[in-house]
TILO-462035 format. One record per residue (C-alpha): residue number from 0; x, y, z. Coordinates in nm, 2 decimals. Layout:
% residues N
NUM / X / Y / Z
...
This chain:
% residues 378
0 / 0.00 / 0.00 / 0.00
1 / 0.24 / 0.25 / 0.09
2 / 0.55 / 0.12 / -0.09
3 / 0.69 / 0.33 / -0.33
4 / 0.64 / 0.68 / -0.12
5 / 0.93 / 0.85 / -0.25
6 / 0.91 / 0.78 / -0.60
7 / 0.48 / 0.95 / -0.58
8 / 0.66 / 1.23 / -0.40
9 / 0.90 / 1.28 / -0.70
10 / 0.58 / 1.27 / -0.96
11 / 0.42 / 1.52 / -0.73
12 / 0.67 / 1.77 / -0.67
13 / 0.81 / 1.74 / -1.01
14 / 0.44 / 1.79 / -1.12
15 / 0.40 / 2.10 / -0.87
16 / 0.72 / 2.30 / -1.02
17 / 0.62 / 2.24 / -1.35
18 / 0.31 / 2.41 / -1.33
19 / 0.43 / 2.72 / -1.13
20 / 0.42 / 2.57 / -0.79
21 / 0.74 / 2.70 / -0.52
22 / 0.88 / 2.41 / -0.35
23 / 0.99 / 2.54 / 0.00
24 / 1.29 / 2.23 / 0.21
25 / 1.28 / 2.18 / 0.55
26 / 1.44 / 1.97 / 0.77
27 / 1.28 / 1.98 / 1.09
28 / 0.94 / 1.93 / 1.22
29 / 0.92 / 2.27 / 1.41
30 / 0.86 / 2.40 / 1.09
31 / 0.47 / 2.46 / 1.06
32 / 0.39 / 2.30 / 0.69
33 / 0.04 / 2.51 / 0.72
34 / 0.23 / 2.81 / 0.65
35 / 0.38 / 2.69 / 0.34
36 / 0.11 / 2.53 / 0.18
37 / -0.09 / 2.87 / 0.25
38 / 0.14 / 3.04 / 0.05
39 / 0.07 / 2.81 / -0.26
40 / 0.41 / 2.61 / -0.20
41 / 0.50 / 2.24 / -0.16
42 / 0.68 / 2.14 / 0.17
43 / 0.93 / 1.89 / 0.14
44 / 1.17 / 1.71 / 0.38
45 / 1.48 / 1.73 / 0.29
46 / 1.69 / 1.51 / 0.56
47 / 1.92 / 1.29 / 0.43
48 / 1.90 / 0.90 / 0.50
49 / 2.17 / 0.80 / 0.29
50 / 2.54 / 0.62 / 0.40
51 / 2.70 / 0.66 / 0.04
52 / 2.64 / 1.07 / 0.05
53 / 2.85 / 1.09 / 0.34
54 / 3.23 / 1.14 / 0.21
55 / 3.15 / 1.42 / 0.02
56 / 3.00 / 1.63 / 0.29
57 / 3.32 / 1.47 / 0.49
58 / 3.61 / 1.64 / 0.26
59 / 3.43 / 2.00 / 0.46
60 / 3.24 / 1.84 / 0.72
61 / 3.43 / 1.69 / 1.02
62 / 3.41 / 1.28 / 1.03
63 / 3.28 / 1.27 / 1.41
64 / 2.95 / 1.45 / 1.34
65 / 2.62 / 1.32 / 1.31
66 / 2.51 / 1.14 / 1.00
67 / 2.14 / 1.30 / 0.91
68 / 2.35 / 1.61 / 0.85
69 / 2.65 / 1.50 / 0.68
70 / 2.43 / 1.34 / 0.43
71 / 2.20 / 1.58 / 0.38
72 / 2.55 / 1.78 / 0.30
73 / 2.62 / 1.59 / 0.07
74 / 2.31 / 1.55 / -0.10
75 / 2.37 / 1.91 / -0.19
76 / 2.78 / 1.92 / -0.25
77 / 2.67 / 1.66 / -0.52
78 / 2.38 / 1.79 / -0.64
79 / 2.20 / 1.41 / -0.62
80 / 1.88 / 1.53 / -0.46
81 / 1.62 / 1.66 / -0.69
82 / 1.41 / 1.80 / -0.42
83 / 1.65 / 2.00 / -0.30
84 / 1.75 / 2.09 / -0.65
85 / 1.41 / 2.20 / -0.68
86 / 1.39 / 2.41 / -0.39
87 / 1.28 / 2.77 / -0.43
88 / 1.34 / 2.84 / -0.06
89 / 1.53 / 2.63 / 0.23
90 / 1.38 / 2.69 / 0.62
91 / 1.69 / 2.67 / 0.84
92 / 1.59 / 2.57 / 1.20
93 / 1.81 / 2.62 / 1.43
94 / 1.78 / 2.31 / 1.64
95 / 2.07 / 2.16 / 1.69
96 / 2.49 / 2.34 / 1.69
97 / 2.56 / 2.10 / 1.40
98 / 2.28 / 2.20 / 1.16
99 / 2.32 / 2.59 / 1.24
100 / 2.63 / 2.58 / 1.10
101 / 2.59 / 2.32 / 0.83
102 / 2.33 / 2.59 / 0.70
103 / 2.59 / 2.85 / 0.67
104 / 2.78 / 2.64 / 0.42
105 / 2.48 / 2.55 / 0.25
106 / 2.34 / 2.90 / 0.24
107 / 2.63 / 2.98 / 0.01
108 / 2.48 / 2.85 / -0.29
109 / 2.10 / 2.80 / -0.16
110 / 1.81 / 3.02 / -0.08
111 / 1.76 / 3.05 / 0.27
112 / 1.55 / 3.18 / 0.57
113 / 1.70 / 3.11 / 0.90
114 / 1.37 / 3.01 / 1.15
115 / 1.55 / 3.08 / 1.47
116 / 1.38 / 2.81 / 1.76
117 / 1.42 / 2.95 / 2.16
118 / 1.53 / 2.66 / 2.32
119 / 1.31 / 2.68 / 2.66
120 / 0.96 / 2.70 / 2.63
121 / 0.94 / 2.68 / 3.01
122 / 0.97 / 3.13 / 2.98
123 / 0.73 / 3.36 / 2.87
124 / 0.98 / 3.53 / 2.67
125 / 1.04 / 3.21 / 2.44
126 / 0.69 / 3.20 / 2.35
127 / 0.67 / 3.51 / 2.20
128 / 1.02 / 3.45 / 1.99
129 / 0.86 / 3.19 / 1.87
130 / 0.56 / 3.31 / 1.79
131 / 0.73 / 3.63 / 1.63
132 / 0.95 / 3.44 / 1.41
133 / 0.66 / 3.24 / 1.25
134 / 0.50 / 3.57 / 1.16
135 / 0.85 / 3.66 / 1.05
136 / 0.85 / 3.36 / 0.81
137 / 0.48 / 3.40 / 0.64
138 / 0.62 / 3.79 / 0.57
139 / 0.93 / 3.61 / 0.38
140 / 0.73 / 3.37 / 0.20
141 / 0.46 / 3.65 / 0.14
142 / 0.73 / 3.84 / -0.03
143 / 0.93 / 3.59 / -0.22
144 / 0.64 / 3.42 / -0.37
145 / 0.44 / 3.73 / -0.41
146 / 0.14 / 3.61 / -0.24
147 / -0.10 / 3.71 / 0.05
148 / -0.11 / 3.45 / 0.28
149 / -0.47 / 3.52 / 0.47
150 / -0.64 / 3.38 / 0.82
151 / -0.85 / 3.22 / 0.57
152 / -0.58 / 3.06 / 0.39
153 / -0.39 / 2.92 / 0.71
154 / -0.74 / 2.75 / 0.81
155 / -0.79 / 2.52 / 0.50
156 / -0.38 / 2.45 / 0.53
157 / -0.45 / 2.35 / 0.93
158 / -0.75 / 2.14 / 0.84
159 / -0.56 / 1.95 / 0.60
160 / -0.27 / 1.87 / 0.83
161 / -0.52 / 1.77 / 1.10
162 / -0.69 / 1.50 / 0.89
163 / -0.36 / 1.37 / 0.76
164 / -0.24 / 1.36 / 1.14
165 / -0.55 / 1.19 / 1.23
166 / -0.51 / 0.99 / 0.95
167 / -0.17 / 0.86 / 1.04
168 / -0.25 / 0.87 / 1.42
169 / -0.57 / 0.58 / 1.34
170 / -0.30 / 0.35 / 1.17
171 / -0.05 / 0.41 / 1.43
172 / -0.30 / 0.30 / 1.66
173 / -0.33 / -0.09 / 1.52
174 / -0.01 / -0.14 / 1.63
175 / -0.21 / -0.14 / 1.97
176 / -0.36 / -0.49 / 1.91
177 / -0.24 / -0.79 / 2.03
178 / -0.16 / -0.87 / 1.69
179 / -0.12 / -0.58 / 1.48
180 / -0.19 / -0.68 / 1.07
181 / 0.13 / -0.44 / 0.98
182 / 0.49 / -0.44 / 1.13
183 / 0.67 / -0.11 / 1.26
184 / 0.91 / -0.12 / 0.91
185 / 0.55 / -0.13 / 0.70
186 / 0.41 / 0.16 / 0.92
187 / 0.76 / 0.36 / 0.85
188 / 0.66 / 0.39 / 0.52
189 / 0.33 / 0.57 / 0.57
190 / 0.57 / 0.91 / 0.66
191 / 0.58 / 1.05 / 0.35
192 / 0.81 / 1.37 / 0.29
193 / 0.57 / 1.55 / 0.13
194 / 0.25 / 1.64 / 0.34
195 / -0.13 / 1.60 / 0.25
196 / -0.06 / 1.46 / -0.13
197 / -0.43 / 1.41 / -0.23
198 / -0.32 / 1.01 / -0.32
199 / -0.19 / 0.96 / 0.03
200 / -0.47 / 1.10 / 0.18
201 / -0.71 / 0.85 / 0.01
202 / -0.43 / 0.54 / 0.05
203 / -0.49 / 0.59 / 0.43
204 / -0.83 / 0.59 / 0.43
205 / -0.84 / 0.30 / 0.20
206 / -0.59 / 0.13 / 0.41
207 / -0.75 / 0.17 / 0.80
208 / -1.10 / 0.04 / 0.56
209 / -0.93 / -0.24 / 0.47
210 / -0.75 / -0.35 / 0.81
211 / -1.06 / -0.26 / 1.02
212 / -1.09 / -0.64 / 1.09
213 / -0.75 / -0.78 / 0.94
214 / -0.55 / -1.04 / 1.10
215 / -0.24 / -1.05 / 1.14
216 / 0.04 / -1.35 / 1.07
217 / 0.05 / -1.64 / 1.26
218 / 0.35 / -1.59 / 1.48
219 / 0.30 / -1.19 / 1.52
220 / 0.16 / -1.18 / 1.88
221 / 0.52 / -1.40 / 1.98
222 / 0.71 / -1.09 / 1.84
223 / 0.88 / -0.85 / 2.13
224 / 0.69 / -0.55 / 2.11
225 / 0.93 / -0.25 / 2.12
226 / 0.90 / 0.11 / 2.18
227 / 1.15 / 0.33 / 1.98
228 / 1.25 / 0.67 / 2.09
229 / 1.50 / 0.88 / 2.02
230 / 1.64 / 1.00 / 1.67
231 / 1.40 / 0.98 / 1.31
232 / 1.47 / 0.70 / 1.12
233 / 1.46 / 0.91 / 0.76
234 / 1.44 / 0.77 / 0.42
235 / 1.73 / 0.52 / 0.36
236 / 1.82 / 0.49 / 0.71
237 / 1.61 / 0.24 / 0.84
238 / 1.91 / -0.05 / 0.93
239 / 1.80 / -0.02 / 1.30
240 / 1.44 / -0.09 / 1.24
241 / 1.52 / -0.39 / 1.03
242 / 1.72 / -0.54 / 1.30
243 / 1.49 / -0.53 / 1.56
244 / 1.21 / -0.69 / 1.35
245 / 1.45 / -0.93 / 1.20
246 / 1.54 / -1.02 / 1.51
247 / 1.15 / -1.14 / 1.68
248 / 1.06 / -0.76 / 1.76
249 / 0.79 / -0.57 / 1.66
250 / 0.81 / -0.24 / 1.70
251 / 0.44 / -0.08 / 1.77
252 / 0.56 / 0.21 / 1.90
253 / 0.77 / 0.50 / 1.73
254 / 0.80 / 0.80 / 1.92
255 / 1.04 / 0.95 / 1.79
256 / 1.00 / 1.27 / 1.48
257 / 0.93 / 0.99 / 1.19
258 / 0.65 / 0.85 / 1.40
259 / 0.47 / 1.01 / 1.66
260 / 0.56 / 1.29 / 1.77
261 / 0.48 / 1.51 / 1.56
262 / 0.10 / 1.39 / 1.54
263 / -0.04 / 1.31 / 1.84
264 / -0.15 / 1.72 / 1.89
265 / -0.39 / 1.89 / 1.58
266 / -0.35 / 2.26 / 1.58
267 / -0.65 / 2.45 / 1.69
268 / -0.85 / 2.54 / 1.37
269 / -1.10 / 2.75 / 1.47
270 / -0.89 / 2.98 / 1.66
271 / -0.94 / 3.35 / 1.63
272 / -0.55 / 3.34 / 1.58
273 / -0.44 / 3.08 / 1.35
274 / -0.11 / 3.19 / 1.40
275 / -0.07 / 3.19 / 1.71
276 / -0.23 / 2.83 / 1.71
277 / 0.04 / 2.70 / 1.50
278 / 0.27 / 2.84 / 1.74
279 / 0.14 / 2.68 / 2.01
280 / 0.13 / 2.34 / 1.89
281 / 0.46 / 2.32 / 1.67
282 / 0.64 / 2.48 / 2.02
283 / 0.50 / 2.22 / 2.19
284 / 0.65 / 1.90 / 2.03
285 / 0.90 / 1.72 / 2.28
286 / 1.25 / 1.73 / 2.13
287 / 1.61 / 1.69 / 2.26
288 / 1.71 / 2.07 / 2.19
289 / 1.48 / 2.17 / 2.45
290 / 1.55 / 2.24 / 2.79
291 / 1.39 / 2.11 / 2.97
292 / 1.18 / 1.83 / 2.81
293 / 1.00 / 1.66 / 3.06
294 / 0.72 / 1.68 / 2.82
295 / 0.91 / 1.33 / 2.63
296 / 0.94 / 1.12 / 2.91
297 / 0.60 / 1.22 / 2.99
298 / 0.51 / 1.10 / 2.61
299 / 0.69 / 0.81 / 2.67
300 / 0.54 / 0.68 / 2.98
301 / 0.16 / 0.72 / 2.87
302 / 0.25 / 0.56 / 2.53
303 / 0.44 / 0.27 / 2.69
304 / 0.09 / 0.15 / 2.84
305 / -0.09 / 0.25 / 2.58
306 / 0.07 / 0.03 / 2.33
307 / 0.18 / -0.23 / 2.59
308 / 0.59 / -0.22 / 2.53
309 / 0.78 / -0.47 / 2.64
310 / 1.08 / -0.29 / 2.65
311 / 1.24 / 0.01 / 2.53
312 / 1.51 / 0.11 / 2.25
313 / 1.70 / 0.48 / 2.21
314 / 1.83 / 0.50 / 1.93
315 / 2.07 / 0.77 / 1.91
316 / 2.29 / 0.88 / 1.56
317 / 2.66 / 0.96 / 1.66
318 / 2.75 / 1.31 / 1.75
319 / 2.39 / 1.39 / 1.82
320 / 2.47 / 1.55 / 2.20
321 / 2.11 / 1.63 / 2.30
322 / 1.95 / 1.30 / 2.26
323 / 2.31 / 1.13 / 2.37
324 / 2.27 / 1.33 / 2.70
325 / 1.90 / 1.25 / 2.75
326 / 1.94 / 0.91 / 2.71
327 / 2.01 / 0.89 / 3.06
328 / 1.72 / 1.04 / 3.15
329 / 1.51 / 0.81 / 2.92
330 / 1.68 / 0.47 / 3.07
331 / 1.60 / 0.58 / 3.43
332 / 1.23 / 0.66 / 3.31
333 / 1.21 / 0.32 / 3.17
334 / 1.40 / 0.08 / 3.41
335 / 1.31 / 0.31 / 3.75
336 / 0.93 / 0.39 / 3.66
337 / 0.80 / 0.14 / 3.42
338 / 1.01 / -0.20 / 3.54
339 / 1.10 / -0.25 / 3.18
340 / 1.47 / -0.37 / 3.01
341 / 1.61 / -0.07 / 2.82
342 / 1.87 / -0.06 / 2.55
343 / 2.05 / 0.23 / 2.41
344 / 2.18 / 0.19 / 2.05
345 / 2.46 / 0.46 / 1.93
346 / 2.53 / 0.41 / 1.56
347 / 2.57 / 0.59 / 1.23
348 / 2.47 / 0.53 / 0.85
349 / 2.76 / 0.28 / 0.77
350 / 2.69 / -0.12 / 0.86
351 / 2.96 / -0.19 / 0.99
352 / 2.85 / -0.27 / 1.35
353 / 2.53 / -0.40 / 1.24
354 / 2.61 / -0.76 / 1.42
355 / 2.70 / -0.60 / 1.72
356 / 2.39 / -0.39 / 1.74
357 / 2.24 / -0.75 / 1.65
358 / 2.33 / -0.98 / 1.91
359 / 2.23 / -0.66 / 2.19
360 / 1.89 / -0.62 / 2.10
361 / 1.89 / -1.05 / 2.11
362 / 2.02 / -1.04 / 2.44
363 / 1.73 / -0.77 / 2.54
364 / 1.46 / -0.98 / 2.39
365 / 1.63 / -1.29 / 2.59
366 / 1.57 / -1.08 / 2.90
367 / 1.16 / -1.01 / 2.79
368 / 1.13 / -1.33 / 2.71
369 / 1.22 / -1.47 / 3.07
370 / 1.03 / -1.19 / 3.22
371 / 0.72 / -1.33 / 3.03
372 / 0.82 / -1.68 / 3.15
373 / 0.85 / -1.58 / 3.51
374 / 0.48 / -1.39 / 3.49
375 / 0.36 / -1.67 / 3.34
376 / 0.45 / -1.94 / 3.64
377 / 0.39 / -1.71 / 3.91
């Protein structure tokens, strides 16, 4: 059903640009796709998942940083991404210390606007940065596309981006079952990196129609259900994923910024400020950079029970400090407050310690699997 994302995305952007359409990058989900699509552009993501763009971004890039970035480097030193070819404008959020300055370089050659993110949204004062660089960025793409980007405007954009949350939120939700009919590798490849393409839409309704009363393979409810935080598993980068499913897991939860975390809250669509409601809910989301995030262990917990983990995986890309640093946080959430074995896998692109990472995450199911025998002859 949903094979084949990123070749409809290609059709559709390519589609979009030839007939007049902007095509706005973005590589971070703080950036509100409502406001793009209001102003008549195509939002794309532009993070890169793949291993074999990385020595080109490395002959300017330094070797020890992390991986989403170096690719995505050298994606554009070689010129291999047509989306980022296509790009009329890139949004440079300024999340992390590695993709601020990666921006610089690629701001060189590329159209940018730098969307500056506070990084406590415990103070007042962070709010209204926020809220005054999103009005900041509809005034840029006001004036480089030469549109008017009105209330009205910003209300259809948020309606569509609440059904296609919903949307995605309902199939997330079968990995709930005992037996859910699709694994966590299938539900990957739902995230498309284009939002609210019409065919999607309609492939997700069609799909939760169809699986309303599926069942799943015999074997499926043997699996070790997993919950996956930490880092997004982009396009091309989905090694750990494979292991843990190739291994007897089943991951049913991701909470991380390729599954849910950036759909479990809709953005208020009949607010007198739409704005000021995108603000709101886009601040919101529960990422590494801030400080503090309580908010993700917070996430974590309630969706632990909700999808009934068995254990939980951090998966962190090397050189990525903030989620590096909270892991420790996440482990004592998991081991001190929900009695459950935790394992925290640091890794980049390259394969190379894929057997290593292998025989760990055997070794943690081991552990579930005793756990279920012990509950079992109590």
């Amino acid at each position: 059903m949903f094979a084949g994302m990123i070749d409809r995305c290609y059709d559709y952007v390519e589609h979009a640009k030839n007939t007049g359409r902007p095509v706005v990058g973005i590589l971070c989900e703080y950036t509100p796709r409502e406001l793009i699509m209001a102003a008549g552009a195509v939002p794309v993501c532009l993070c890169g998942g793949s291993a074999e763009r990385i020595p080109a971004a490395e002959s300017v890039l330094p070797a020890n940083l992390c991986p989403l970035i170096k690719s995505t480097f050298g994606y554009h030193i070689e010129g291999r991404n047509p989306f980022l070819e296509w790009a009329d404008l890139v949004v440079a959020e300024t999340t992390c210390d590695g993709k601020k300055k990666m921006y610089e370089l690629m701001a060189e050659t590329r159209p940018m606007f730098v969307l500056s993110l506070p990084h406590s949204r415990d103070a007042t004062l962070g709010r209204e940065l926020w809220l005054a660089e999103l009005h900041r960025l509809r005034d840029e793409l006001e004036r480089r596309f030469q549109v008017q980007i009105t209330d009205d405007d910003l209300r259809a954009a948020i309606r569509r981006m609440n059904e296609e949350r919903r949307l995605r939120r309902e199939i997330a939700a079968l990995m709930k079952q005992e037996a859910p009919p699709i694994t966590g590798r299938e539900l990957l490849e739902a995230k498309s990196i284009v939002s609210c393409i019409p065919d999607d839409i309609e492939r997700y309704r069609s799909f939760l129609a169809a699986n309303a009363n599926a069942e799943a393979p015999a074997g499926r409810r043997e699996r070790v259900r997993v919950l996956l935080t930490g880092v997004p598993v982009v396009h091309g980068a989905e090694r750990v994923v494979e292991l843990i499913e190739d291994r007897g897991g089943l991951i049913v939860c991701q909470e991380n910024c390729t599954g849910l975390k950036p759909i479990l809250d809709d953005v208020d669509e009949n607010a007198a400020d739409p704005i000021h409601a995108l603000a709101e809910k886009y601040f919101a989301m529960p990422c590494s950079v801030m400080t503090s995030n309580a908010t993700r262990l917070e996430s974590i917990e309630r969706l632990a029970g909700e999808y009934s983990a068995e254990c939980v995986v951090d998966l962190v890309w090397q050189a990525c400090l903030t989620y590096d640093v909270e892991s420790a946080q996440v482990k004592r959430l998991t081991e001190e407050r929900l009695h459950l074995p935790f394992l925290r896998i640091q890794t980049d692109y390259a394969p190379s310690d894929s057997e290593r990472i292998a025989v760990r995450i055997e070794a943690l199911f081991e552990n579930v699997r005793m756990r279920r025998s012990n509950e079992k002859s109590r």
